[in-house]
N, C-alpha and C positions, 0 to 999 in steps of 0.2 A: 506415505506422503503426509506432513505435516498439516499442509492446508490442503482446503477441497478444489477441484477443478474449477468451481465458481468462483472463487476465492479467488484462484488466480487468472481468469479471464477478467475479473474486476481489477484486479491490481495493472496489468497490461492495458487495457483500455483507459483507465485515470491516468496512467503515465504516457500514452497516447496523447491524450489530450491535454497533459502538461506540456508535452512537447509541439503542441500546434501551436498555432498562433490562439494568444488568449482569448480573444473575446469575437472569434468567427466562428460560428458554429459548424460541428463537425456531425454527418452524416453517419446514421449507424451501418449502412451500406462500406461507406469507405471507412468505417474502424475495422471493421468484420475483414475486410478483404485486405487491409494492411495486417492485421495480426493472424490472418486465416482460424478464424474461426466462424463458427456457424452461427447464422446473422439473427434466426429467431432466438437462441439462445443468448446471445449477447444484447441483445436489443431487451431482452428481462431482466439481466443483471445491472443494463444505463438506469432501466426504469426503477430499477429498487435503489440506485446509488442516489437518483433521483428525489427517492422519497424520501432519502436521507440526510436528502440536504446536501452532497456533495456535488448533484449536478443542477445545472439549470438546464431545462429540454424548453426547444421552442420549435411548433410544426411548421409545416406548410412545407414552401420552396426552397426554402433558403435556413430552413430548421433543423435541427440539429442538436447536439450535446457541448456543452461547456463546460470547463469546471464553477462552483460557487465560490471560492474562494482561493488565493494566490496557490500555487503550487506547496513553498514553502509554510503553510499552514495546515497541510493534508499531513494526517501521519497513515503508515501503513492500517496501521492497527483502526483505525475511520473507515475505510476504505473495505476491509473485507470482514467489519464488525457486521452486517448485513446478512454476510454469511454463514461465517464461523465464529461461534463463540471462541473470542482469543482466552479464558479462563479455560475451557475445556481443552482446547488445540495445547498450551502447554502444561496441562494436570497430567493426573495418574499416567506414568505411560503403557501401565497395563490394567491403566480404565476402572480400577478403584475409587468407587465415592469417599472410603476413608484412606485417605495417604497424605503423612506426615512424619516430624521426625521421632514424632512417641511412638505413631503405628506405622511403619515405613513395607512397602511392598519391596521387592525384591531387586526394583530396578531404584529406587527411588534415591540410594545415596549416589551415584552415577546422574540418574537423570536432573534431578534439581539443577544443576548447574548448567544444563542445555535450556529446559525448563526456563530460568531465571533471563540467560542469557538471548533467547527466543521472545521473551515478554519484553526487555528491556530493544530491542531489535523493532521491535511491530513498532512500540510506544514511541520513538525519541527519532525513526528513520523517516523522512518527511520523500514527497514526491520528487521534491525539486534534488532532495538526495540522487537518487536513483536516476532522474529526468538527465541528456545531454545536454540541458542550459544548466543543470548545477554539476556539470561533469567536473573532473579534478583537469586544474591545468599542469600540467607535465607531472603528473601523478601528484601532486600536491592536495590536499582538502580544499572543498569551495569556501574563497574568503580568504585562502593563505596564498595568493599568487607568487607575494615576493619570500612565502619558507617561514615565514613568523607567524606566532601563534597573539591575538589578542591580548594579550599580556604581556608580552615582549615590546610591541607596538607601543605599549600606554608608560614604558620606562624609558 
């Protein structure tokens, strides 16, 4: 597995909560029991996404988790930085401190380009990506409804 099981109860839970309603806070109770996972553990991952500045938490009755900022401003790679170093999650894939193209391990002219493609994937893939408000309309990209691409539009 690429990324750690934290990693990805954090990504599920952000995109959880991209997908609620923005600014009413959601209960770690009902995150837990929509994505079934286990609530103490999840309730540690809100708290560090927290300290990271991706959630706002507010207690009491009516307290809960929110995100800090629009969907489309979250990238993956924010999101489970908390957890996994994304520099290590796409290096050596057989965990060599030196791997490069002078000293290349054995997987390394294969993996780079997973590697590459993995790093550019975390960095440039936002929540509202993956989120069903930035779903594709009839398999189209969000933002192309009518088939044309922003440059086509501006001719």
């Amino acid at each position: 597995m690429i990324l750690s099981q934290t990693a990805i109860y954090a990504v599920k839970a952000a995109l959880h909560l991209a997908e609620a309603h923005p600014q009413e806070p959601v209960r770690v109770d009902d995150i837990a029991a929509a994505l079934g996972v286990p609530r103490n553990y999840l309730s540690k991952i809100l708290h560090a996404l927290a300290r990271s500045g991706l959630l706002e938490s507010t207690r009491g009755p009516r307290g809960g988790f929110v995100l800090a900022e629009p969907p489309d401003r979250i990238t993956l790679e924010r999101v489970i930085g908390p957890f996994d170093d994304i520099a290590t999650t796409s290096g050596c894939l057989l965990g060599r401190s030196t791997c490069s193209d002078e000293r290349p391990c054995a997987a390394h002219a294969r993996w780079r380009g997973v590697s590459e493609a993995l790093h550019e994937f975390l960095t440039h893939t936002t929540l509202l990506d993956l989120s069903e408000n930035g779903a594709p309309v009839d398999g189209l990209p969000p933002g192309t409804a009518d088939g044309r691409t922003g440059e086509e539009e501006s001719q």
